[in-house]
C-alpha positions as CSV (number, residue, x, y, z in Angstrom):
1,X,94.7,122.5,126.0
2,X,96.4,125.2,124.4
3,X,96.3,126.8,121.0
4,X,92.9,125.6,120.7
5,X,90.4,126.6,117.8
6,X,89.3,129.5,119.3
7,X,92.9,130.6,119.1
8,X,92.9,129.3,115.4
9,X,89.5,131.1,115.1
10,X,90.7,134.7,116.0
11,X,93.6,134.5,113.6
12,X,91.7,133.5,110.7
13,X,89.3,136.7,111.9
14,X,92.6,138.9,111.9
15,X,93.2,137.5,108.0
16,X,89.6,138.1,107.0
17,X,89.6,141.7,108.3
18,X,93.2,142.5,107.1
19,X,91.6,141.6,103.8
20,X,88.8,143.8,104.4
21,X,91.3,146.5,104.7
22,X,93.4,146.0,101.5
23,X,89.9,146.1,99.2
24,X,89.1,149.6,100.9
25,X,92.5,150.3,100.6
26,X,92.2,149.8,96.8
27,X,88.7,152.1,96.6
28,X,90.5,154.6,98.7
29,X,93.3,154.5,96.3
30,X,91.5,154.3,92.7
31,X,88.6,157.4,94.2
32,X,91.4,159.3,95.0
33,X,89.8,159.6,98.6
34,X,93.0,159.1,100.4
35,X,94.1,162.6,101.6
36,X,90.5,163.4,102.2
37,X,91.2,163.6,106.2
38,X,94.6,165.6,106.5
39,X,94.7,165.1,110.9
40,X,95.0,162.0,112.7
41,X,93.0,161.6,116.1
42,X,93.4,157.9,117.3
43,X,90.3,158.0,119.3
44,X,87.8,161.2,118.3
45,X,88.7,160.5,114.6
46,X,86.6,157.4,114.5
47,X,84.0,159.1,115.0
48,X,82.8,160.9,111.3
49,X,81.2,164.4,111.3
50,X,77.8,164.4,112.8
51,X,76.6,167.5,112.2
52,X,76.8,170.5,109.3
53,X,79.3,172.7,111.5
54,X,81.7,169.6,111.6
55,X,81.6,168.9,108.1
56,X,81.9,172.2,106.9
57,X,84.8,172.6,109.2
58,X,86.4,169.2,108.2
59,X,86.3,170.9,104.8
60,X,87.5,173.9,105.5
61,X,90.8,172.0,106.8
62,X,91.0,170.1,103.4
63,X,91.1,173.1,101.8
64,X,94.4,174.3,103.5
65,X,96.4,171.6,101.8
66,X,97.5,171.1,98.0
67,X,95.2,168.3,96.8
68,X,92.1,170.8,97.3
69,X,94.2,173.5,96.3
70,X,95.8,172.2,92.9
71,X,93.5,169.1,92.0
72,X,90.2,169.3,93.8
73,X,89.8,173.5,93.9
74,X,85.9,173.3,92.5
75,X,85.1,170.7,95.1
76,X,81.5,171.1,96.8
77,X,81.1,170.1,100.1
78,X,79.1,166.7,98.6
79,X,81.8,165.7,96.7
80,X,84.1,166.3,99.6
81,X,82.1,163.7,101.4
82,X,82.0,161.0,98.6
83,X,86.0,160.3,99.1
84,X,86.0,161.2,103.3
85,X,84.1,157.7,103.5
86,X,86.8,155.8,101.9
87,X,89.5,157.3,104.0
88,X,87.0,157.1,107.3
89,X,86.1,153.5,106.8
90,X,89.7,152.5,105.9
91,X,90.7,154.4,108.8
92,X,88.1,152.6,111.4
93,X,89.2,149.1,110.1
94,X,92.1,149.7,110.6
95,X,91.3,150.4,114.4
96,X,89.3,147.4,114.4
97,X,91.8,145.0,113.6
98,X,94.3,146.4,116.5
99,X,91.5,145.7,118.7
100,X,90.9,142.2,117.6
101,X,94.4,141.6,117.3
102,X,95.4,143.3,121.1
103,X,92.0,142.2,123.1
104,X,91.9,138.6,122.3
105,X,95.6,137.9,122.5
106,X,95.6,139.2,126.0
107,X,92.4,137.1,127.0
108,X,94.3,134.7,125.4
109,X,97.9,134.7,127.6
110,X,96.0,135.9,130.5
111,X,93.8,132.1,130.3
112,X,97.3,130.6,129.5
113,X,96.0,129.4,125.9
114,X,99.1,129.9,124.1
115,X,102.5,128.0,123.7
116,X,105.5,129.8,124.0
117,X,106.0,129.6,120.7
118,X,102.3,131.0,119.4
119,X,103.3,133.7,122.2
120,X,106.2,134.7,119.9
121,X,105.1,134.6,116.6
122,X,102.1,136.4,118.1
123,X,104.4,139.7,119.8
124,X,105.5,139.9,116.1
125,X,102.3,140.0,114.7
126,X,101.3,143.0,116.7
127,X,104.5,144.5,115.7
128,X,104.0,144.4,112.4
129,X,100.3,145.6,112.8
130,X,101.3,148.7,114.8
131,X,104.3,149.2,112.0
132,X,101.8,149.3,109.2
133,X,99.3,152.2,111.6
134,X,102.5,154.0,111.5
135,X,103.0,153.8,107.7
136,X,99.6,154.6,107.1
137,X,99.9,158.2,108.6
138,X,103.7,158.2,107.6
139,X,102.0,157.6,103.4
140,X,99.3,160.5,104.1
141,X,101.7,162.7,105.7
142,X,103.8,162.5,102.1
143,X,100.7,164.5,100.3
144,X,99.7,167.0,102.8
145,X,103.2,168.9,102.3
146,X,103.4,170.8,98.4
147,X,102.8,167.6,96.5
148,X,98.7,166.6,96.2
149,X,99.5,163.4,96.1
150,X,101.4,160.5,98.2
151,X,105.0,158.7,97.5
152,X,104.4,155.7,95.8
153,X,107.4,154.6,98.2
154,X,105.7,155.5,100.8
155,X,102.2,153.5,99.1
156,X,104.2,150.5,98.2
157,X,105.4,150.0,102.1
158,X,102.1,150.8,103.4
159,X,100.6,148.0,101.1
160,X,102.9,145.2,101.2
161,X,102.9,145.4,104.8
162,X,99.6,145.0,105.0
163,X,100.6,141.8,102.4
164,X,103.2,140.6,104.6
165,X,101.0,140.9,107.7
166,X,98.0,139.1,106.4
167,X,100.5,136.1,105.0
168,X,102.1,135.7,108.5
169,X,98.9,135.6,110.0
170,X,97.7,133.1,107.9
171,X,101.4,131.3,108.5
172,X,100.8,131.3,111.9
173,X,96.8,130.1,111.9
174,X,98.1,127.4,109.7
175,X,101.0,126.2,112.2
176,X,98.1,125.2,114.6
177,X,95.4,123.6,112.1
178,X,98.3,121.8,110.5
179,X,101.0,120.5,113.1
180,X,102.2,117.6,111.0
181,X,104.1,119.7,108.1
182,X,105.7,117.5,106.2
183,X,109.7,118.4,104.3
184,X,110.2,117.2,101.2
185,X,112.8,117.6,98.3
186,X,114.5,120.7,99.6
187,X,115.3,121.7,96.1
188,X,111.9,122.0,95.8
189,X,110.9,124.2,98.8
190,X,113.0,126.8,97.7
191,X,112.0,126.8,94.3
192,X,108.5,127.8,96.2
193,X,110.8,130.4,98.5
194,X,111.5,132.2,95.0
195,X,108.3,131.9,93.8
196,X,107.2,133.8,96.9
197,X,110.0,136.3,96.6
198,X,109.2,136.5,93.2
199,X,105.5,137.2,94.3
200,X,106.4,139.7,97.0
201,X,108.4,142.1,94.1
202,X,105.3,141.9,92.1
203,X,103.4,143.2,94.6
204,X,105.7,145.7,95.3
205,X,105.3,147.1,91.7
206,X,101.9,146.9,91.4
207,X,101.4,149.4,93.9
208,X,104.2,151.4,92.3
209,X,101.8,151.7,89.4
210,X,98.7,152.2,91.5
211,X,101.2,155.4,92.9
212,X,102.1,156.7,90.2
213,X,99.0,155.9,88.1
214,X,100.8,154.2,85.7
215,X,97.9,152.0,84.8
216,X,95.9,154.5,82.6
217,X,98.8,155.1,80.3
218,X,99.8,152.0,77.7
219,X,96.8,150.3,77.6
220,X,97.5,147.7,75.0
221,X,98.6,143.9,75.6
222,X,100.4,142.5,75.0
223,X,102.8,145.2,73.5
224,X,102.7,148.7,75.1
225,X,101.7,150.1,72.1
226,X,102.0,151.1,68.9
227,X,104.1,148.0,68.4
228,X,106.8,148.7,70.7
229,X,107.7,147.5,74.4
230,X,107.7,151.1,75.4
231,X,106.3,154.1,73.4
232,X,109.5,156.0,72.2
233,X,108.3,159.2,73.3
234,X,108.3,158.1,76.9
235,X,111.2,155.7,76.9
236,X,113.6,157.9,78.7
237,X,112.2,159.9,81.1
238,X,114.7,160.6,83.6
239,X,118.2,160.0,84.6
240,X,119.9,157.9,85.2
241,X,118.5,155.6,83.5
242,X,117.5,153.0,86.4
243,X,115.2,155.4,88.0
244,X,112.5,155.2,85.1
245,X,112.3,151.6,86.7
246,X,111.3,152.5,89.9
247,X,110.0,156.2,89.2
248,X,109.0,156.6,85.2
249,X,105.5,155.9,84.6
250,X,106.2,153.8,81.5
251,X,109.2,151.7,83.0
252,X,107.2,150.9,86.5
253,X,104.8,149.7,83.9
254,X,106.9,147.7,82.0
255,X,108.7,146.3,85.1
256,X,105.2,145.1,86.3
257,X,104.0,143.5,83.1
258,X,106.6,141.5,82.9
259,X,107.0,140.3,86.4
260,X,104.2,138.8,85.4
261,X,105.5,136.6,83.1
262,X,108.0,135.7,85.6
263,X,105.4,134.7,88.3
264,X,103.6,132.8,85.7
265,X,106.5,131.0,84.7
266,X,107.8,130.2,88.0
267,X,104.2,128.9,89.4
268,X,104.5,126.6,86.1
269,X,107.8,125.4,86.8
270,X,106.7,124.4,90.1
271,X,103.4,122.7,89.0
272,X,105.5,120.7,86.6
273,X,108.2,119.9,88.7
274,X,105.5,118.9,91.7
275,X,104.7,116.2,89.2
276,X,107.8,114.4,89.9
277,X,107.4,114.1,93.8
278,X,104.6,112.1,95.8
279,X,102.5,114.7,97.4
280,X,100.0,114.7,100.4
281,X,96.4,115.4,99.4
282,X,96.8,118.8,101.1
283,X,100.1,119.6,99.3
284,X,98.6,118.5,95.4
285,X,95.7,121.0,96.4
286,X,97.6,124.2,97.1
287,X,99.4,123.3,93.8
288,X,96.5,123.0,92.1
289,X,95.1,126.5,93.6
290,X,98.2,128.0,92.7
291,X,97.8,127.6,89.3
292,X,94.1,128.4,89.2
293,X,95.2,132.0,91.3
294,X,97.5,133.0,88.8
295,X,95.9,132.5,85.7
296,X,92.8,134.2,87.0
297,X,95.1,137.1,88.2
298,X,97.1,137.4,85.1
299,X,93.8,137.3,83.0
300,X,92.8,140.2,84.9
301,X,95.5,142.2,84.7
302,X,95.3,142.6,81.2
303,X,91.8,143.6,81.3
304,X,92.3,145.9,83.8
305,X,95.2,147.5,81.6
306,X,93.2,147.3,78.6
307,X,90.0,149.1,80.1
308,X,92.0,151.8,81.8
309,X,91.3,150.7,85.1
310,X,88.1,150.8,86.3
311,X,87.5,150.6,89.5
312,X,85.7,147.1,90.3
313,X,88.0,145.5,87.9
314,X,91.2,147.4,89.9
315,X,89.7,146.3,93.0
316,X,89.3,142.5,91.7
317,X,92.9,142.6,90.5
318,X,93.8,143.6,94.3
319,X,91.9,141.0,95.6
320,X,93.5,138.1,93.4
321,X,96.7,139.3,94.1
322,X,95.3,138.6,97.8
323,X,94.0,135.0,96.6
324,X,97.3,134.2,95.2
325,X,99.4,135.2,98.2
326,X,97.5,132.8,100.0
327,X,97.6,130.1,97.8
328,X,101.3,130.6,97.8
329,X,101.7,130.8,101.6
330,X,99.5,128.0,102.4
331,X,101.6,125.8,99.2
332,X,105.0,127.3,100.8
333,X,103.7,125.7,104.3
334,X,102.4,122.5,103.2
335,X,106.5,122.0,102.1
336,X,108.1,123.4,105.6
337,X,109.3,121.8,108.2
């Protein structure tokens, strides 16, 4: 029999360690660990320093680029190594997960255990995968030049890649455990479309904020403070004016707390309006998650605002974004053809 639950089993593997990635991501991110390694070697580099002489001259290559020399100039070799384990372990995970992902799927066509279709939507997984290795090194590569730091472009692809990737995953794992998708009100399915969308530009932002550290300025809710939406003295910060929304500090900020609202509002509308049609078990459950995701996930956002991001609570707010994604994606299928 094809697409059997050893099939089902590996992709489910692919989401858990895909999530693995996105929390060490997040560390990565908030210790400021990320530029730590400034080569990339595909196979020797998963391998860490063993010895004194490789970590001194692992450190001595840090020091030729502009986070050591602007930022991180009174660094001793000890704290050098505190942030090379994030960006190490982020690094091997990431090598991990092509290998689960490339092995098994060609154990998997070589025993003929796949449809056609699971062939297909499997080719794109791997494409995607080997598209978010590349904007990985293509993120790093941003803050090894004269800036010690990386695009928050450049962070925002690399992240909801990895976003995109793990939802697809989980699509695809789904299409096999579930078979019998049910359509209902089409009115209603793409109100859930939106909501993903919706989702999606969210996500976007908050790693526009995570970036450009936006999250340690402003930390008052649910004004920005000092009674305003935006503190006058960093209103305008650029022009033209649009680019404070995508590049200002203060109005990626703004932008992101009020997505928020949005999300909220359109998981709401879609709880309410769920009440009006006769739902599976399975459909009334991801409804019901939904709701229970994003109100963890907004209550955490504020309190990660408010205490100026610490890390465990930046890293929980990461992982709830993750929570909600699939709550939406597995809701989303439930209403698919």
């Amino acid at each position: 029999m094809k697409d059997n639950k050893k099939v089902i089993y590996w992709l489910l593997t692919g989401c858990v360690l895909i999530f693995i990635m996105v929390i060490v991501g997040g560390i990565t991110r908030l210790t400021h660990s990320g530029l730590s390694i400034s080569n990339y070697k595909l196979i020797s580099g998963t391998i860490p320093p063993m010895n004194d002489a490789e970590w001194q001259e692992a450190f001595e290559l840090y020091k030729q680029y502009p986070e050591y020399q602007k930022i991180n100039y009174n660094f001793t070799l000890e704290d050098f190594k505190s942030i090379y384990f994030w960006e190490w372990i982020h690094r091997v995970i990431g090598r991990l997960i092509g290998l689960v992902f490339f092995i098994p799927f060609v154990y998997f066509l070589i025993r003929k255990q796949l449809t056609k279709p699971t062939i297909r939507k499997c080719l794109i997984l791997l494409g995607l995968g080997a598209f978010q290795g590349f904007l990985g090194w293509y993120m790093v590569k941003s803050g090894l030049v004269d800036r010690p730091d990386v695009s928050h472009y450049r962070l925002a692809m690399h992240l909801t890649t990895a976003f995109i990737t793990f939802a697809y995953t989980l699509w695809v794992a789904l299409d096999l455990i579930y078979p019998d998708k049910k359509t209902v009100v089409k009115g209603f399915r793409n109100l859930i479309r939106w909501g993903m969308a919706v989702l999606l530009l969210q996500i976007i932002y908050g790693a526009f904020v995570a970036g450009l550290d936006a999250g340690w300025i402003h930390n008052h809710w649910p004004l920005m403070s000092d009674g305003k939406l935006i503190h006058e003295t960093v209103t305008i910060e650029q022009e033209p004016v649009w680019k404070n929304f995508v590049e200002g500090k203060s109005g990626v900020q703004f932008v992101h707390r009020y997505l928020a609202y949005v999300v909220v509002i359109f998981i709401a509308i879609i709880a309410y309006r769920s009440r009006k049609i006769a739902l599976t078990n399975l459909q009334d459950k991801g409804i019901q998650l939904l709701v229970a995701m994003v109100i963890i996930q907004f209550v955490l956002g504020v309190f990660t605002l408010i205490l100026q991001v610490p890390i465990w609570l930046g890293v929980l707010h990461q992982v709830m974004a993750f929570f909600l994604l699939a709550a939406m994606t597995f809701t989303l299928h439930r209403f698919s053809k």
